[in-house]
N, C-alpha and C positions, 0 to 999 in steps of 0.2 A: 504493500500500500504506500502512495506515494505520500511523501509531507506535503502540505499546505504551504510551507513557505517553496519549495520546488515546483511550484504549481507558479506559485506568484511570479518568479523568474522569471518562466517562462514565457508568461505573459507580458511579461516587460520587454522581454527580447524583442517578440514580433510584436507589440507597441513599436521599438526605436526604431525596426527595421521596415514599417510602417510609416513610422515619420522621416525617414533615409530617403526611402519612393517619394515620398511626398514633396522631401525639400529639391531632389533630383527634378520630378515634374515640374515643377515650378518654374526653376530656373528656365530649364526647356521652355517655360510658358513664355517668361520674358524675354529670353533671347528672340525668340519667331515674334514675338510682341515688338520689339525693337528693329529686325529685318523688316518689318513690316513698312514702318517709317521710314526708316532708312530708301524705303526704293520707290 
């Protein structure tokens, strides 16, 4: 049976790795957001 607190990690992990994608997309968003203007 697993502990509660290895449960909890866990779920932090794919949180950060969740907000990782997220900060990645983003970026992405505003570069092509910037290309955009630019041309």
């Amino acid at each position: 049976m697993p502990e509660p607190f290895q449960e909890i990690r866990h779920l932090l992990l794919i949180l950060l790795l969740i907000l990782q994608i997220l900060q990645i997309f983003l970026s992405f968003l505003r570069y092509s957001f910037t290309l955009q203007i630019f041309l």
